[in-house]
C-alpha positions as CSV (number, residue, x, y, z in Angstrom):
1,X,95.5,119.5,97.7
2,X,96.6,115.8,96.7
3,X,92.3,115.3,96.9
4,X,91.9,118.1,94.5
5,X,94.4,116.6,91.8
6,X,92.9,113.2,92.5
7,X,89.1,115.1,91.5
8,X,90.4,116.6,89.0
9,X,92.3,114.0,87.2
10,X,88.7,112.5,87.5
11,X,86.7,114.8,86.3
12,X,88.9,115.2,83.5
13,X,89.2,111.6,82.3
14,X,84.9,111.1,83.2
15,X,83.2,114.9,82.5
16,X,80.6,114.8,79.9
17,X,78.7,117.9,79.2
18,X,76.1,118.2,77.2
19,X,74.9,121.6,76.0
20,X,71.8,122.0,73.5
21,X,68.5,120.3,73.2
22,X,68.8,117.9,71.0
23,X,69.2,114.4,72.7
24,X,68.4,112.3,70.0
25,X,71.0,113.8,67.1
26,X,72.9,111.7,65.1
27,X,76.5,111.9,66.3
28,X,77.7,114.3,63.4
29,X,75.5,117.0,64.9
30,X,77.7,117.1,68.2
31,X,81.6,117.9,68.9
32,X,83.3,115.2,70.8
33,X,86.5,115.3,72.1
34,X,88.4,111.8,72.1
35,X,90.5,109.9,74.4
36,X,90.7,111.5,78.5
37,X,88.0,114.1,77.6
38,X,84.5,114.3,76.6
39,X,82.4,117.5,76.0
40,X,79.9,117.1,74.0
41,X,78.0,120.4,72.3
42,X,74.9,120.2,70.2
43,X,74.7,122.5,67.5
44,X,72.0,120.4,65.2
45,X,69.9,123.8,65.6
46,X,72.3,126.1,63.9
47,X,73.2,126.9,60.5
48,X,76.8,127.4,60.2
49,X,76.7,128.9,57.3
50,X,75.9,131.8,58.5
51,X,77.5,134.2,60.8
52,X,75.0,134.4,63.5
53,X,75.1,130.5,63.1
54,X,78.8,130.5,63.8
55,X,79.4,133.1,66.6
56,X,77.0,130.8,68.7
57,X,78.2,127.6,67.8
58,X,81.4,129.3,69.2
59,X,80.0,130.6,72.1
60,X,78.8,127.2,73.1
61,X,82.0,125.8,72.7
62,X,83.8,128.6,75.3
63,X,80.6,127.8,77.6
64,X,81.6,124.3,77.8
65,X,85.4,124.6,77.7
66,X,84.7,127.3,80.2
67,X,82.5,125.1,82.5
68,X,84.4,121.9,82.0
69,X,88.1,123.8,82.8
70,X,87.0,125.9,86.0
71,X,87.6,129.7,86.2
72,X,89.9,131.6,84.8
73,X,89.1,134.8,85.3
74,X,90.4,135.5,89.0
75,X,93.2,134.3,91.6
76,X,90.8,134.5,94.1
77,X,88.3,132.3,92.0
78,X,91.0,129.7,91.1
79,X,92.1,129.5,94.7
80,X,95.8,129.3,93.1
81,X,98.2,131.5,90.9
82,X,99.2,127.6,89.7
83,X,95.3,126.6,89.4
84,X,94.6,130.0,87.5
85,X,97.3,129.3,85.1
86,X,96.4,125.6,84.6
87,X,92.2,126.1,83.9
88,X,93.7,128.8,81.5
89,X,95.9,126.5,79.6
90,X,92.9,123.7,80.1
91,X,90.5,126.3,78.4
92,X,92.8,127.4,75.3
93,X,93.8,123.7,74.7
94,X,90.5,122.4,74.7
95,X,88.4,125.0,72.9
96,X,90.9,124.8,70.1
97,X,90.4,120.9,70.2
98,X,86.2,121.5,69.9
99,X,87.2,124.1,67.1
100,X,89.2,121.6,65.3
101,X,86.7,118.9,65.6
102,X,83.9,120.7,64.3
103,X,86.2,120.9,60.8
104,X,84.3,124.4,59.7
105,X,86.8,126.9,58.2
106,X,84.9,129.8,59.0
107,X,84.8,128.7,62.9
108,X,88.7,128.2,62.6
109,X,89.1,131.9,61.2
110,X,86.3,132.9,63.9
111,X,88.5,131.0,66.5
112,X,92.0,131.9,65.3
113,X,91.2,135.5,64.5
């Protein structure tokens, strides 16, 4: 257990995923998440002013918040009631973080509901 805190506290302060084809992008093209965390999703390819635009910009960002936090749909996945709730609290927290950092009002409302 103490060697699953230890990988995670790595993976946490090291992860980097990178979703989307577009390697070369200026930096304003992906969402970055400062300090222990970095995801970083590409959405260079999509037009955010529209809705279709939007709802997969959003999409990505739960695929990486999703991938990056572990699952969170089972007990039996999780391994833990205490792991379950944590990757659930690690998903909210940082999908709103990769909402907020994009700084598009329609993906807040989108996000927020």
């Amino acid at each position: 257990m103490k060697e699953s805190k230890s990988i995670r506290k790595f993976l946490t302060m090291s992860a980097i995923l990178v979703l989307g084809i577009p390697a070369i992008a200026s930096s304003s093209q992906f969402v970055n998440v400062e300090g222990d965390t970095v995801v970083r999703v590409s959405y260079a390819d999509l037009n955010l002013s529209s809705p279709a635009g939007l709802d997969a910009l959003y999409r990505r960002l739960q695929a990486a918040s999703s991938s990056f936090c572990g699952p969170q749909r089972s007990l039996r996945e999780a391994g833990s009631q205490k792991q379950l709730v944590s990757n659930k609290q690690c998903y909210s927290n940082l999908l709103s973080k990769l909402v907020a950092k994009v700084g598009n009002a329609d993906l807040t409302e989108l996000h927020t509901g």
